[in-house]
Structures are given as C-alpha cells and as structure tokens.
MIPARO-280728 format. One record per residue (C-alpha): residue number from 1; residue in one letter; x, y, z. Coordinates in nm, 2 decimals. Each point is the difference from the previous one (the first is absolute). Layout:
N
{pt NUM, 'a', {X, Y, Z}}
...
//
This chain:
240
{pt 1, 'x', {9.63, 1.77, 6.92}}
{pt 2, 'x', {0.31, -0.26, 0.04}}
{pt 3, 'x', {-0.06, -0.22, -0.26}}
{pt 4, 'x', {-0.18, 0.18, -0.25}}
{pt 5, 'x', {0.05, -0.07, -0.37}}
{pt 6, 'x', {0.08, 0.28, -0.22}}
{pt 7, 'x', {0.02, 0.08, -0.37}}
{pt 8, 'x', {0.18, 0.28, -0.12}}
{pt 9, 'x', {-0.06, 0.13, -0.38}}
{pt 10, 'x', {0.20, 0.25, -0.10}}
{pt 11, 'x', {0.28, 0.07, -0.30}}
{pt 12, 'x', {0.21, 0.19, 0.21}}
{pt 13, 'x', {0.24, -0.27, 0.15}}
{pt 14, 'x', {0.19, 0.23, 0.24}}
{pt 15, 'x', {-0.35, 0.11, 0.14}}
{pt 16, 'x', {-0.10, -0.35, -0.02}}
{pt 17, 'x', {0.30, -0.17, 0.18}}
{pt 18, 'x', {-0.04, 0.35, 0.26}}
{pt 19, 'x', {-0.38, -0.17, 0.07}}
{pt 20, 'x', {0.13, -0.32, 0.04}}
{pt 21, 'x', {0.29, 0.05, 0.25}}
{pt 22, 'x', {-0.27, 0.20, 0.22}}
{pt 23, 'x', {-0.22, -0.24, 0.01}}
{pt 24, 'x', {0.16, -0.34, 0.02}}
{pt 25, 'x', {0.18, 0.21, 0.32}}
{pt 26, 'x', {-0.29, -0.01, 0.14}}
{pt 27, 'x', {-0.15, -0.33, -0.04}}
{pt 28, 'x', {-0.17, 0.03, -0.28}}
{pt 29, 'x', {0.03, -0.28, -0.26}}
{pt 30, 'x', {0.08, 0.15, -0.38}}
{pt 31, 'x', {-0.14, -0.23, -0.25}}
{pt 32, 'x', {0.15, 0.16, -0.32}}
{pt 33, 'x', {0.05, 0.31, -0.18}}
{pt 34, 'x', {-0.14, 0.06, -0.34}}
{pt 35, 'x', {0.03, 0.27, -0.28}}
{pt 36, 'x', {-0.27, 0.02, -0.20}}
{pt 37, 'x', {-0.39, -0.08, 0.01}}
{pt 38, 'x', {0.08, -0.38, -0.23}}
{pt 39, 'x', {0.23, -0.08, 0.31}}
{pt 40, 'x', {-0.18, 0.11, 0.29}}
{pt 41, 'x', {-0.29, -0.21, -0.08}}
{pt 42, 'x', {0.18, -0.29, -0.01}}
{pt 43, 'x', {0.12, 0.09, 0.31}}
{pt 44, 'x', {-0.26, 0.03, 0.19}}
{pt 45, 'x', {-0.17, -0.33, -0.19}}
{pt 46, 'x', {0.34, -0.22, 0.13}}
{pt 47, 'x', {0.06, 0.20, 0.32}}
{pt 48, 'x', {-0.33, 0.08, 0.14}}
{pt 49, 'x', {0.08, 0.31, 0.20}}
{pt 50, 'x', {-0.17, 0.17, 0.29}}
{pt 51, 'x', {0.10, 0.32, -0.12}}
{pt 52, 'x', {0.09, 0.18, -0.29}}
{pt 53, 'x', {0.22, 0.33, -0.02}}
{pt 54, 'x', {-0.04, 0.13, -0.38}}
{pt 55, 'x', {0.13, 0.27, -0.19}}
{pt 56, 'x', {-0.20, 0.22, -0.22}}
{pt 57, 'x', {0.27, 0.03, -0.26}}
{pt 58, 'x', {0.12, -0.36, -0.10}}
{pt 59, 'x', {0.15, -0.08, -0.36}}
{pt 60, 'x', {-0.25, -0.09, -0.24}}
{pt 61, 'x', {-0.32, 0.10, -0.18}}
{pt 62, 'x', {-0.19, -0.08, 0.32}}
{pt 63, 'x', {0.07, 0.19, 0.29}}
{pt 64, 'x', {-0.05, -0.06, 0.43}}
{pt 65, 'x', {-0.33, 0.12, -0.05}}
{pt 66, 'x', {-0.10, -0.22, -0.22}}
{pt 67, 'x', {0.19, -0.29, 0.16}}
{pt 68, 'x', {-0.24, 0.13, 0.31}}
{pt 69, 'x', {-0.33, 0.00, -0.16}}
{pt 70, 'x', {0.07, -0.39, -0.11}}
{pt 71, 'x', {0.09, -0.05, 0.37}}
{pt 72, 'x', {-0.29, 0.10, 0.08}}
{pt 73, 'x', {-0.20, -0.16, -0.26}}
{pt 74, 'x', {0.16, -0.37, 0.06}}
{pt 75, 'x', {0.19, -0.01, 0.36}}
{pt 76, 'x', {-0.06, 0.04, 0.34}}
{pt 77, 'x', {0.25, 0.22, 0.14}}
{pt 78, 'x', {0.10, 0.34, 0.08}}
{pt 79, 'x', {0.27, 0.23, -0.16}}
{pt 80, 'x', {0.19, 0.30, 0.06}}
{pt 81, 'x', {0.07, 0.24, -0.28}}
{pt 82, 'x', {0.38, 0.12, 0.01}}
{pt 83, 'x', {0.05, 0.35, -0.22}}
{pt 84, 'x', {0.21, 0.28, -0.09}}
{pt 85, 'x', {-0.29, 0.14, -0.15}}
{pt 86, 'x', {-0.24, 0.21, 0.13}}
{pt 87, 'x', {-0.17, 0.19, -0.32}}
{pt 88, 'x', {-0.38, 0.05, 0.05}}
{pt 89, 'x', {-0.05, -0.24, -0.28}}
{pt 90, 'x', {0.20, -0.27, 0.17}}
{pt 91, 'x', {-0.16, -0.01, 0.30}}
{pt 92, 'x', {-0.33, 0.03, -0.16}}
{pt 93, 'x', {0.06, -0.34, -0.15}}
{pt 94, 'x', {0.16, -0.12, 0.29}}
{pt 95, 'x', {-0.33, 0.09, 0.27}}
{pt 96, 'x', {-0.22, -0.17, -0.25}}
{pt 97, 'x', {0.15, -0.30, 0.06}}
{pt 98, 'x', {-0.04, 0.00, 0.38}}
{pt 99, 'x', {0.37, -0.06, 0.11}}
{pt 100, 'x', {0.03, -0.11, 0.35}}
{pt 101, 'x', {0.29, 0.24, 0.03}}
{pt 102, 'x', {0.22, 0.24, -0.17}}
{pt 103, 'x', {0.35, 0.04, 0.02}}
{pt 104, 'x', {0.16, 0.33, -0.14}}
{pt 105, 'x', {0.40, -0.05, -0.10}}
{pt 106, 'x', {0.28, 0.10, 0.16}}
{pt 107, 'x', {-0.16, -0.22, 0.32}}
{pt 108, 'x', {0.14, -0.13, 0.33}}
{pt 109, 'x', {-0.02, -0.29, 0.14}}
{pt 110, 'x', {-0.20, 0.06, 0.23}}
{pt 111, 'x', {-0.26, 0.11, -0.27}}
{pt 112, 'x', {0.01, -0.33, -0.15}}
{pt 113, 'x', {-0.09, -0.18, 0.32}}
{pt 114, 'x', {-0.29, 0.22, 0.10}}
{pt 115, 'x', {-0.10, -0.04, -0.39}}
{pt 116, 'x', {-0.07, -0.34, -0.01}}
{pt 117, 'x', {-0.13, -0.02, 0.42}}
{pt 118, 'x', {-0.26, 0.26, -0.11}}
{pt 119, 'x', {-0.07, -0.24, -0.34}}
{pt 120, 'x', {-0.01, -0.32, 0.18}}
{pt 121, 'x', {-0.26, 0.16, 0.26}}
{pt 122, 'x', {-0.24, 0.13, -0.24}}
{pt 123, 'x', {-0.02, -0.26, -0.22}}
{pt 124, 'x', {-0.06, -0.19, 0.34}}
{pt 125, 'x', {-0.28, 0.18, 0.04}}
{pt 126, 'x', {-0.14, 0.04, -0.30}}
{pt 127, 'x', {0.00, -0.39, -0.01}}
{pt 128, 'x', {-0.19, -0.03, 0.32}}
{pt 129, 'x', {-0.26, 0.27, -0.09}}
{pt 130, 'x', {-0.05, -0.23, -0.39}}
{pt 131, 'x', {-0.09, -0.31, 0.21}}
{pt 132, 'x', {-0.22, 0.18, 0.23}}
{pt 133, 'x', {-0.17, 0.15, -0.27}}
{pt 134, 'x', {-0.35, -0.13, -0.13}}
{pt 135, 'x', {0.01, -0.17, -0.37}}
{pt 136, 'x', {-0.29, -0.01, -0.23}}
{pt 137, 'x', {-0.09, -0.31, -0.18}}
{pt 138, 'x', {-0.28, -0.04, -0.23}}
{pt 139, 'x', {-0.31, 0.03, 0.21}}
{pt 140, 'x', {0.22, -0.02, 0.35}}
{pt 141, 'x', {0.19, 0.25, 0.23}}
{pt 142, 'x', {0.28, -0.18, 0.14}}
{pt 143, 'x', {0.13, 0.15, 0.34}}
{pt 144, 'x', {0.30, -0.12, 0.24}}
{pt 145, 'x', {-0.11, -0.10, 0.35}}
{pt 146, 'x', {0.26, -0.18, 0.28}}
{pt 147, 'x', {0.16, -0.29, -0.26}}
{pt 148, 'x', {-0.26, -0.01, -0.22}}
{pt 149, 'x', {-0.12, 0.23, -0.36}}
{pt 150, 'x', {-0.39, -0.05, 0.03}}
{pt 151, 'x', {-0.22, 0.00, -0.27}}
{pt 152, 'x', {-0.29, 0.23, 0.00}}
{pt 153, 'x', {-0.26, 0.05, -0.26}}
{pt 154, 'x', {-0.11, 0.32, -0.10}}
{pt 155, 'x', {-0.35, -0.08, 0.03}}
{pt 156, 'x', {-0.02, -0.03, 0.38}}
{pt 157, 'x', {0.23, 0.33, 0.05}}
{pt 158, 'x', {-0.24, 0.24, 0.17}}
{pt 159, 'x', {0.24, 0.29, 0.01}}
{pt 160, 'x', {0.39, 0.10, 0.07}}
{pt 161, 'x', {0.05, 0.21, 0.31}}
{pt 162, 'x', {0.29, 0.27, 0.06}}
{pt 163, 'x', {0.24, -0.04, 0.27}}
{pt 164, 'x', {0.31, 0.19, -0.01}}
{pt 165, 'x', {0.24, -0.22, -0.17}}
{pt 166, 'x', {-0.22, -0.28, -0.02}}
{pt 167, 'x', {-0.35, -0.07, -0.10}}
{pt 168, 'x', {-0.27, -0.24, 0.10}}
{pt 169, 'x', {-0.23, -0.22, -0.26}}
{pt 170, 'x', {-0.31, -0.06, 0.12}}
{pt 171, 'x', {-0.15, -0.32, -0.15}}
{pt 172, 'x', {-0.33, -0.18, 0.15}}
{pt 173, 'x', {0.21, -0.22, 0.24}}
{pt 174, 'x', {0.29, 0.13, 0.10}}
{pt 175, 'x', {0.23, 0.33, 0.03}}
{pt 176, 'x', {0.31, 0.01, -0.18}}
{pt 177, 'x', {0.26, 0.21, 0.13}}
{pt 178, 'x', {0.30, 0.07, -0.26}}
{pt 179, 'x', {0.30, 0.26, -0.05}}
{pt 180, 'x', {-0.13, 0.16, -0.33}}
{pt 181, 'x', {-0.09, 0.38, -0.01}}
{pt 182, 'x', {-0.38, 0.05, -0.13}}
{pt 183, 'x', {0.15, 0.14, -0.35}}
{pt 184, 'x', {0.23, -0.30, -0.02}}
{pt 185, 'x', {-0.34, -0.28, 0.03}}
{pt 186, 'x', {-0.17, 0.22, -0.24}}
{pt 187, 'x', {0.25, 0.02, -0.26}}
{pt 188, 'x', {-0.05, -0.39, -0.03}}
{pt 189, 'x', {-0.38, 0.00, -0.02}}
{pt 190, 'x', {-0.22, 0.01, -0.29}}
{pt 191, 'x', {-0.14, 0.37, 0.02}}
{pt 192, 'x', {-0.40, -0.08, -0.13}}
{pt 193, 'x', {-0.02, -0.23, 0.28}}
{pt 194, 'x', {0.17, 0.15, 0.30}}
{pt 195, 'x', {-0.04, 0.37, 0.06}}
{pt 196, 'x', {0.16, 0.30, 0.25}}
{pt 197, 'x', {-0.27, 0.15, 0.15}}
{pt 198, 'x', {0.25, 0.14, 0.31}}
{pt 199, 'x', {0.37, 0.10, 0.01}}
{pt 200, 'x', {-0.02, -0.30, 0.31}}
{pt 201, 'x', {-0.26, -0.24, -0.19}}
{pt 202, 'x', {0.01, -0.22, -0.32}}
{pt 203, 'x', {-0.35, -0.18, -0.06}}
{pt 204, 'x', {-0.10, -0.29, -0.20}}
{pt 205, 'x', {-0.32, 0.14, -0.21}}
{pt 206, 'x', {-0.16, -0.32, -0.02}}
{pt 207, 'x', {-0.06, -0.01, 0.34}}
{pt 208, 'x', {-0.16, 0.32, 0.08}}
{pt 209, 'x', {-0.36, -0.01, 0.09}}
{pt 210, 'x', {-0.07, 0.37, 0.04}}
{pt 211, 'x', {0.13, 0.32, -0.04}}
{pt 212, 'x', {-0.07, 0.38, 0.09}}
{pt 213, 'x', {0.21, 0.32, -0.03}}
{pt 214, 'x', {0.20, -0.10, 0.32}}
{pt 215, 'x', {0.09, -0.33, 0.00}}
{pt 216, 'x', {-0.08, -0.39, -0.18}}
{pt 217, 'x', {-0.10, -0.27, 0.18}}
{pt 218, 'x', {0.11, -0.35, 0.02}}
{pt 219, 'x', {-0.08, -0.28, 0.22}}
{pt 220, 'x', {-0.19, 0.28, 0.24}}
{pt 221, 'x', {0.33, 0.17, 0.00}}
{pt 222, 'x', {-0.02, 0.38, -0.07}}
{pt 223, 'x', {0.36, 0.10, -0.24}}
{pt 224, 'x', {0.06, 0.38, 0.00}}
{pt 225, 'x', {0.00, 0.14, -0.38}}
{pt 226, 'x', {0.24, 0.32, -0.08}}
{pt 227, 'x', {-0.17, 0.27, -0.12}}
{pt 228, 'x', {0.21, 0.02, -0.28}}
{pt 229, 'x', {-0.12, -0.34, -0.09}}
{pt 230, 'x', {-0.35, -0.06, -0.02}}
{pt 231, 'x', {-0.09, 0.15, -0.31}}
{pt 232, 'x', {0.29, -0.23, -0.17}}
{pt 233, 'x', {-0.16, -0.32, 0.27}}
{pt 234, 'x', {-0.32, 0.06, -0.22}}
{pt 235, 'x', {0.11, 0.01, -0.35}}
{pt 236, 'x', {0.15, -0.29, 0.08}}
{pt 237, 'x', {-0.30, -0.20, 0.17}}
{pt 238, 'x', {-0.20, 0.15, -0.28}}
{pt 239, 'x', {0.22, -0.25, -0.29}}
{pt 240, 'x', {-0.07, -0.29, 0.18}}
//
C-alpha cells in the first residue's frame, strides 16, 4: 500500500483533512482534495490517482453518485463511497453503482485503511478476471492463453465445455482451456448460432450432425441434452 496515490472528494474539510492525516501517516500519497463533482474531475484528469475516497453528499447539482457513475463510465480506478447517510434510497443509488467499498461516518482509522485494502484488492481482481475473459469480435471469439489473446472463429467452435470455474472450447484442432463460467461465454455469443443443450455444455448448431432425445452428436462425440431442453433444441433446429 506504501505509495499509493489517493484522491479524496469531499466538502467537509475537517473530515477531509481527518482522511488526509490518516493516510499520509501511513504512507499513503494524498494527491488533492476536492469539493465538488467540477473539481474532482479535474483532479483525477491532473493527478491520476489509484484510488478515490468520495462522498455521497458534495456541494453542487451533481452529487458522489453521480461523480461515480462518470468514474466508471471514463476511468479506470476504484472508489470508496464515504457517508453519513444511510436511507434506503441512498444506498440504493449507491449499490447500483458498484462501489468498491463503503464507508459509514463517524469512522476510525483503522476503517479507512481496511477501506481502501479491501478496494485495491477487488478491483485487482476484477482486473485479472477482464483480461482472462473471452472477447467477441465480429465473426471471432477471442480467448487469453499464456501471453497471448488468440483469435478463434466461431465457425470451427464445436462446443464450450463446463468446468467449475472455467470452461473448455472445443474447436477442430485444439482445446482451449480458459477462466470464464459457462453463463459468462454464453452471454457473449450470438444465441441462433450457439445453443445450451446442458447446464455443463454449450454447442455450436452448425456443427451438429445428429440428434435424438438424449444427446447431439458432433465429430462422433455424443453431448448430453437436459431434458428441460430438447423441445426448445428443436424449435430452434426447426428455423434454420
């Protein structure tokens, strides 16, 4: 954490000179304070935090929720709601932002700290999980392997495997393995040509070469069909 750069938006400049003594005592770097939402993005444009610790309730017609939502919109870094307000409504605009953390007023310092170790981890995370995640592109799946995002076209997917946490694509020469849930692949794929026939399988209609009521072959290899989902399988074969 020594090191890390910090902006701190809030109107209050007691509480805001409170945030900055605790944190510039322990090695953080402060890179400014600012009141309203006009001043904090110039802040972050000039200062290029790591962080961000934001208050709800800042002067002006916009508020730290909406400062957060253009956060998120145009800049890549975490932040921390700070409040004194805890109405329903409130936090209700607050959680559909996705804050990285939420800090209640009167706090300690301690609270601050763990605030912005929790922040810094998830976003972290959430960074490593984007880069491992497969991007679609026109006609082409794009999936991360060692160094490398490989391109690989729809067409020669056979079908997308389950495996806990990950998933494998099956293509005609090679196995991909990747860190994507099944839902999270087939949120990204175009739903006339790619089809769920198994809570553990995703298969690429065009490749299917038979079919009864308990499973689909392709290539010789025998896919499982849910129950649930062979009457929808057929509708769909049917408007091709």
């Amino acid at each position: 954490m020594e090191g890390t750069r910090v902006g701190i938006i809030e109107d209050e400049m007691i509480i805001a000179e409170d945030i900055r003594d605790i944190l510039e005592s322990n090695s953080f770097h402060v890179c400014g304070v600012a009141k309203n939402y006009d001043k904090a993005i110039e802040l972050i444009d000039y200062t290029e935090p790591d962080i961000v610790l934001l208050d709800i309730k800042i002067k002006g017609e916009q508020d730290g929720i909406d400062l957060a939502h253009k956060i998120r919109e145009d800049y890549n870094i975490p932040f921390v709601f700070i409040s004194s307000h805890s109405d329903p409504q409130t936090v209700k605009r607050a959680t559909e932002v996705h804050p990285y953390g939420y800090l209640v007023k009167p706090f300690e310092d301690q609270d601050v700290l763990v605030a912005i170790e929790v922040a810094l981890s998830n976003f972290r995370s959430q960074q490593a999980k984007s880069e491992e995640e497969p991007m679609l592109l026109s006609d082409s799946l794009f999936v991360r392997t060692k160094n490398l995002s490989v391109k690989i076209p729809l067409s020669e997917i056979r079908y997308i495997k389950a495996d806990g946490n990950y998933s494998q694509i099956q293509t005609r020469d090679k196995n991909y393995v990747l860190r994507s849930t099944l839902k999270e692949i087939e949120n990204k794929l175009d739903h006339n040509k790619f089809y769920r026939t198994h809570k553990s399988f995703i298969v690429n209609l065009d490749q299917m070469s038979a079919i009864n009521s308990e499973y689909v072959v392709i290539n010789e290899e025998k896919l499982p069909i849910g129950r649930d989902r062979l009457h929808h399988l057929m509708e769909r074969i049917n408007k091709l």
